[in-house]
N, C-alpha and C positions, 0 to 999 in steps of 0.2 A: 458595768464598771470595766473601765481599762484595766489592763496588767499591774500597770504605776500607778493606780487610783490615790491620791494621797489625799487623808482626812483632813477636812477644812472645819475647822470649827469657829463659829463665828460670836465674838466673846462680848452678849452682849450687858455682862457685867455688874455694876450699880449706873451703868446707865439710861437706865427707868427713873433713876430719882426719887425712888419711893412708889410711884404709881402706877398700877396692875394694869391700867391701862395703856401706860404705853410699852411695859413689857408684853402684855398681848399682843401690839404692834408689832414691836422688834421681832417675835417669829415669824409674824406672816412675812415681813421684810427678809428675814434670813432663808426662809425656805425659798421664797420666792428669787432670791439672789442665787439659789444652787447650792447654798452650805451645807455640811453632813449634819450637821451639830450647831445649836443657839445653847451657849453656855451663860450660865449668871451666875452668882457669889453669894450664898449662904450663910449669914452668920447673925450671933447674937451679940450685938456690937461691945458690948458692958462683958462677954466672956474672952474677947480679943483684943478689947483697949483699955489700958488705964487711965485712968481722965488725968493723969501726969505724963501721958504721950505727947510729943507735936507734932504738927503736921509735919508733909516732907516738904522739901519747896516749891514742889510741883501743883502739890496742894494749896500750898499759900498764893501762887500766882492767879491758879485759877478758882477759887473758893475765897480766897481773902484771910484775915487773919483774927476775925471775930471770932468763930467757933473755935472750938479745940477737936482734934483728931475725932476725939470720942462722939461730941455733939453734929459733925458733918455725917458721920458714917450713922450714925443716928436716924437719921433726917434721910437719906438715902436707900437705909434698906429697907427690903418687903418683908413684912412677919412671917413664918414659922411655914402660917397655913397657909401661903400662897403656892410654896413649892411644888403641891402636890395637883391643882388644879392648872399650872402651867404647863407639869410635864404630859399633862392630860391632850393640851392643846396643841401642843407638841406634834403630839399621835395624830392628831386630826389634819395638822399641815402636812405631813411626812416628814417630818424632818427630828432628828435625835436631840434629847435631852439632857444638856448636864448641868450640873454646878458643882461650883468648887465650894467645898467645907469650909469652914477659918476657926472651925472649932466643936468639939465632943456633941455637946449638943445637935449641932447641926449636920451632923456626922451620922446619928441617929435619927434623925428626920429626914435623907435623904435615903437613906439605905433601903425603906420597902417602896423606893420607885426605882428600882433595878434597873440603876444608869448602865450603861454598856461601859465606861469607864469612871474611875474615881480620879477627878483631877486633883492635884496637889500643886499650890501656888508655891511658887520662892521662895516667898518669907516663913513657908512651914520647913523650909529643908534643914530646918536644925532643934525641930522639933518634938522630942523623941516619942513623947507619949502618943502625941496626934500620931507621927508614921507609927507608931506599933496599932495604934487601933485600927490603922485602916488597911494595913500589913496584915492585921489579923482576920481579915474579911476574903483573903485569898482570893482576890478581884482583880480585873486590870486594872492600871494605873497610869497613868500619864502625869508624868513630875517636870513640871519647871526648873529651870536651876539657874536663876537666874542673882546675881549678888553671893555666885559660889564659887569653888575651885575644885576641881576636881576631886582631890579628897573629899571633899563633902558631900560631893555628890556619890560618891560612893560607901561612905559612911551612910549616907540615907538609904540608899539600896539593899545596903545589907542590914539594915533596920526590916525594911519590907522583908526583906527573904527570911532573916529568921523567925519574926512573925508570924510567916506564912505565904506570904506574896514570892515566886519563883521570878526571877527577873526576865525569866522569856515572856512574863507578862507583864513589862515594865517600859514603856516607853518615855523616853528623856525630850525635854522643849530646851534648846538655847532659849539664852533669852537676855537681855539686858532690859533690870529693874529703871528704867530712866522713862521721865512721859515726856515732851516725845524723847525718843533716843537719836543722838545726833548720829549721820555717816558713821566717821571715825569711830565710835563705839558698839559697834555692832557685835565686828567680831565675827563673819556668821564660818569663817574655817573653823570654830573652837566644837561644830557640829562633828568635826573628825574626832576632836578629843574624845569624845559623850559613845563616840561608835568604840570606842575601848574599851568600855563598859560590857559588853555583849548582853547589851538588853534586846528589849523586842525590836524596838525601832526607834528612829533620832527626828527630831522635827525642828521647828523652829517659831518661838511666841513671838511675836512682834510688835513692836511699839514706836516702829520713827513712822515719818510722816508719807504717806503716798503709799501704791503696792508695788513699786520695785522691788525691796528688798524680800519681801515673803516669797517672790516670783524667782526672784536670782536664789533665794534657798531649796526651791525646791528642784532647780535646774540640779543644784551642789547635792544634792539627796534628800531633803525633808522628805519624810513621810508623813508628816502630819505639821499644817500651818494654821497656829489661832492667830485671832488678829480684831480687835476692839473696832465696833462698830457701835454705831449713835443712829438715830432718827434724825438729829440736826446739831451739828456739834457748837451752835450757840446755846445750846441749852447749859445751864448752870449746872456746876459739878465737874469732879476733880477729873476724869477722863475722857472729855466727847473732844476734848483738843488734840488729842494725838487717837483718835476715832477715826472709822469712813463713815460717809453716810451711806443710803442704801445703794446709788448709782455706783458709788466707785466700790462696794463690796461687790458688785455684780460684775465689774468691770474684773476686780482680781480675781475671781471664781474663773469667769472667762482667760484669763491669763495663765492659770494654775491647771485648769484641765486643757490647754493647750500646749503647755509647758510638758506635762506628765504624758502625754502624747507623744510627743517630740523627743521622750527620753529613745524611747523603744526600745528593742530588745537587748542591744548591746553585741549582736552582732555584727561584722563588718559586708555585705552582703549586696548583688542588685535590686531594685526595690521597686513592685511592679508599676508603680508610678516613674520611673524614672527610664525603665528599660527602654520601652517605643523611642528613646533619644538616644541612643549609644547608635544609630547608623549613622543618625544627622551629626552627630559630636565628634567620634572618631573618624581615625584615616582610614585609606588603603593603598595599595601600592599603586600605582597608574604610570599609565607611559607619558614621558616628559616631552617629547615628539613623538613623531611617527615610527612605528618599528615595523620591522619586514619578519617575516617567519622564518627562521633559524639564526636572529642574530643573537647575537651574546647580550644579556640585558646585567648594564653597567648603570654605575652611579652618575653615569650621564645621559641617560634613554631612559631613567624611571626615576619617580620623584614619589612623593608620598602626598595625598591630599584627600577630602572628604567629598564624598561618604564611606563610613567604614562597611560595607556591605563586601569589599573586598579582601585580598589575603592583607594579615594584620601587617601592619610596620612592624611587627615583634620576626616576621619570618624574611628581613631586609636581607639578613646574610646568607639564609638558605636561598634567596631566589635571586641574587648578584652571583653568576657567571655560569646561571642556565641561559640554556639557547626558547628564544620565545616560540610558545608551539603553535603559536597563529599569528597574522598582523592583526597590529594593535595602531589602531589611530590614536593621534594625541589626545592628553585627558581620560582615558578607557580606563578601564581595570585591568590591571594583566592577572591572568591566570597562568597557573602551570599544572 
């Protein structure tokens, strides 16, 4: 891992549909794309929705408006017992295991497969019972905050901390709750808000369309970019529309560890790739005609031009109204 390694977690959600086998699919697709992490969504749908919920409209556009909240997420998620046999599969691709909670229950079923973090979605960040139970697991966390304002998001944190959870093991996701999310609402400067916090690290969830924005976030500092991925985002169901498939996850993976690359160290410095060009790039002083030895070298018998293998143009004033200590044909380097 580079220095800037920044965690990519690749959020493959209730985008299985309900069926283990194409969540089986989406890890080999995510490992195989370069992701740190294939994230999915745990829940027992009747303990997170009242069947007097509606959808959002994002749902309605792509799901239709037959089912109710309740009966779509119904229909979509995987039972109980599949969590454990994925994060199994998991281990065998190389690549890390999460899911996000949406509820007590599922909180409990996830906890003896010792995710490396506890994700927390948006719509728990006003939550209090769920953040104290997972507060109280003294775990890292990674919390969305997305349909927040800052207060709240610090009202959550301090939920976790007194719980248990220390916020140096607390990292924060920008995020805007919108499928897809248009430009104009992004927002991704509000990542400096979220570093006020002095949690562990700031990242960025994403949800508009293509992976420029994930890309330009981690330029701005994410440490860590989820980002909703599909097998084929004509598949039915409320998020394969603001999804990658697997080419263009592979594509952002490739952009993001090129990106984290490119941060480097943040020193200002020569860089042994660049240096073998500083003779061809720079100047030196050279005679502008012909000079005879002892004349006075003026701003009119020396000129400055490349390659810089000679004394710099920075020592112009020191070597304007020495006498030349040899001839110098035109175009030469002068020495003194």
């Amino acid at each position: 891992m580079t220095p800037n390694h920044v965690i990519i977690i690749a959020e493959a959600g209730v985008n299985h549909n309900g069926d283990i086998n194409l969540a089986q699919r989406m890890i080999a697709e995510a490992a195989q794309a370069g992701a740190d992490y294939v994230k999915f969504q745990t829940a027992v749908p009747e303990l997170v929705i009242s069947s007097i919920a509606p959808k959002a409209e994002y749902q309605k556009e792509t799901t239709g408006t037959g089912q109710s909240q309740l009966e779509m997420c119904k229909a979509i998620h995987l039972p109980l017992s599949d969590y454990a046999p994925l994060a199994e599969l998991c281990q065998r691709h190389a690549i890390g295991f999460m899911s996000t909670p949406f509820d007590l229950v599922s909180i409990d079923t996830l906890a003896p497969l010792h995710m490396d973090y506890w994700k927390i979605p948006s719509g728990e960040i006003t939550n209090l019972p769920y953040l104290r139970t997972i507060g109280r697991r003294a775990e890292p966390v990674i919390l969305s905050t997305g349909m927040s304002t800052i207060a709240e998001v610090e009202a959550a944190v301090k939920v976790l901390e007194t719980a248990g959870t220390p916020r140096s093991i607390i990292s924060l996701l920008h995020c805007t709750t919108q499928y897809p999310t248009p430009m104009d609402a992004v927002n991704l400067s509000a990542m400096k808000a979220l570093e006020s916090l002095g949690c562990a690290a700031v990242g960025y969830s994403d949800h508009t369309i293509g992976i420029e924005v994930p890309v330009a976030a981690v330029a701005m500092g994410a440490r860590i970019i989820e980002k909703h991925f599909t097998l084929d985002k004509s598949l039915p169901g409320p998020d394969h529309r603001a999804s990658l498939e697997p080419d263009e996850l592979k594509a952002m993976v490739r952009a993001v560890r090129n990106i984290e690359k490119a941060i480097g160290h943040g020193q200002k410095c020569v860089t042994d790739t660049e240096r073998p060009n500083i003779e061809v790039a720079r100047k030196s002083i050279v005679a502008a005609r012909d000079i005879r030895r002892g004349e006075i070298l003026t701003e009119q018998n020396i000129t400055v031009k490349r390659p810089g293998s000679g004394i710099s143009p920075m020592m112009w004033d020191s070597v304007i109204g020495t006498a030349a200590i040899d001839d110098f044909p035109y175009d030469t380097l002068i020495r003194i």
